[in-house]
C-alpha positions in Angstrom: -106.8 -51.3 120.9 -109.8 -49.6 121.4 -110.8 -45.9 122.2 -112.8 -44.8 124.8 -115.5 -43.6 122.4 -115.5 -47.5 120.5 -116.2 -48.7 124.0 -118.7 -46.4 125.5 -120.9 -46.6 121.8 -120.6 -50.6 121.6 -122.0 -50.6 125.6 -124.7 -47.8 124.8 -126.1 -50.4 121.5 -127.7 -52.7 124.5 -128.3 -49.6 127.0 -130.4 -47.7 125.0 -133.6 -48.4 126.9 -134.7 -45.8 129.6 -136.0 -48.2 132.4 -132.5 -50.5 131.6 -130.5 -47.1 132.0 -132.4 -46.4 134.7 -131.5 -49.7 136.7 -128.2 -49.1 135.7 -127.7 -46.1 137.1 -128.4 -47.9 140.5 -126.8 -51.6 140.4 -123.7 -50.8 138.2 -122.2 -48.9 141.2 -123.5 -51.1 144.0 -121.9 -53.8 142.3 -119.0 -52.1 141.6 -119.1 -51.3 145.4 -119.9 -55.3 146.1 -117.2 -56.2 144.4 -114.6 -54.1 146.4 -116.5 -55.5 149.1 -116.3 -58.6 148.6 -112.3 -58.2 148.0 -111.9 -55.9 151.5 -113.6 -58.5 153.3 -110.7 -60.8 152.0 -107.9 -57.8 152.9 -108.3 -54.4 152.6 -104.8 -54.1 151.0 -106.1 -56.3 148.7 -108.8 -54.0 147.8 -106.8 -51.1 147.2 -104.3 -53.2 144.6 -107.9 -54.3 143.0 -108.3 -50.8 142.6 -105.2 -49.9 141.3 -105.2 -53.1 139.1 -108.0 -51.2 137.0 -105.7 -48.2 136.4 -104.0 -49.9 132.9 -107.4 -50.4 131.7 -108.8 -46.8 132.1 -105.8 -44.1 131.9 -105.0 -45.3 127.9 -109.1 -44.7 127.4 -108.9 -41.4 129.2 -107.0 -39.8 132.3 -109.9 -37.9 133.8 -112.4 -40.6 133.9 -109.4 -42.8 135.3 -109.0 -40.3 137.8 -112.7 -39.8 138.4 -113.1 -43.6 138.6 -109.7 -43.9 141.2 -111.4 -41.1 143.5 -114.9 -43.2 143.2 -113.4 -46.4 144.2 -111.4 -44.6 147.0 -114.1 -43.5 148.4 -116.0 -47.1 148.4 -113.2 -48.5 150.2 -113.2 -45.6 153.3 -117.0 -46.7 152.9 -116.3 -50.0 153.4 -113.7 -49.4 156.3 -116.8 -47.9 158.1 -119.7 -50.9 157.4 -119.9 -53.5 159.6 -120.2 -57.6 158.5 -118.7 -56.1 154.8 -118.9 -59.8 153.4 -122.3 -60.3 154.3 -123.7 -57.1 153.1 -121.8 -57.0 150.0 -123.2 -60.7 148.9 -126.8 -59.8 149.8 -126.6 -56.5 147.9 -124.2 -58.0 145.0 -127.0 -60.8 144.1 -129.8 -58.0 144.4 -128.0 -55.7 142.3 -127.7 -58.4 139.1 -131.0 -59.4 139.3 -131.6 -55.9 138.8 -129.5 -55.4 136.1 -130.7 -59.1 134.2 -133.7 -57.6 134.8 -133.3 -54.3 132.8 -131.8 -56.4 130.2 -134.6 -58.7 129.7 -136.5 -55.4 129.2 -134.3 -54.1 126.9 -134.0 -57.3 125.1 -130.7 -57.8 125.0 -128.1 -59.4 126.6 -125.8 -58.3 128.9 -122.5 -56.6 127.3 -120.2 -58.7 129.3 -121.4 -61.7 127.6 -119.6 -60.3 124.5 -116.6 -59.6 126.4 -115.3 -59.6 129.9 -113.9 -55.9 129.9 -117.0 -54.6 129.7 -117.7 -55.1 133.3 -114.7 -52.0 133.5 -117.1 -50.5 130.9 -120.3 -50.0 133.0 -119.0 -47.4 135.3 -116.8 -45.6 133.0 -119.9 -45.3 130.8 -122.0 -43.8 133.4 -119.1 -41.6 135.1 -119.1 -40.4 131.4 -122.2 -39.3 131.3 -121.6 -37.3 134.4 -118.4 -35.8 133.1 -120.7 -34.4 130.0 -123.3 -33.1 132.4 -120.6 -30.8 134.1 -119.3 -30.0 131.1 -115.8 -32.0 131.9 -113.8 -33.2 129.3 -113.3 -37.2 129.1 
């Protein structure tokens, strides 16, 4: 199994351009909104177990960020409770937001991490809450 540090440093090795990090930093959690979106607009309860669903992935790698990550997502879905036409809005901003982020790739000259491996799409924003975490001087 990996650690948390063999993920973050094997999704940094095709993130290590600044306008790639950049875009990141804005379509990783609109997508990651999208998504849940795109799954509230199905059922809200559905959402919520979505959420949840992630939980085996992150607490092994580390308990704060999967508790940073749990309050993140819980806040997307009261977001979401609040947004009228969630389906639409979530589509148009979902396709906007990968553009964006094949975009910084082709920049970066490198593919997508996913591409590698499915799991890193979990990866993205534990990677950037990480980052946060160090800025406030929070353990991960």
């Amino acid at each position: 199994m990996k650690t948390l540090d063999m993920w973050l440093d094997e999704y940094g090795k095709s993130h290590r351009n600044h306008l790639n990090k950049n875009i990141h930093w804005v379509c990783v959690p609109i997508i990651q909104f999208c998504v849940l979106g795109l799954i509230y607009s199905i059922n809200p309860y559905l959402a919520l177990a979505a959420v949840l669903a992630t939980l085996p992935f992150y607490l092994p790698l580390s308990v704060p960020l999967a508790v940073g990550l749990l309050g993140i997502n819980i806040g997307m879905l009261a977001l979401l409770s609040a947004i009228p036409h969630v389906l639409v809005v979530s589509v148009v901003l979902f396709v906007l937001a990968w553009i964006g982020q094949f975009y910084g790739h082709m920049v970066e000259g490198k593919k997508p991490s996913f591409f590698k491996d499915m799991q890193f799409l979990l990866v993205g924003p534990l990677w950037l809450l990480n980052f946060v975490y160090q800025r406030l001087g929070l353990k991960a």
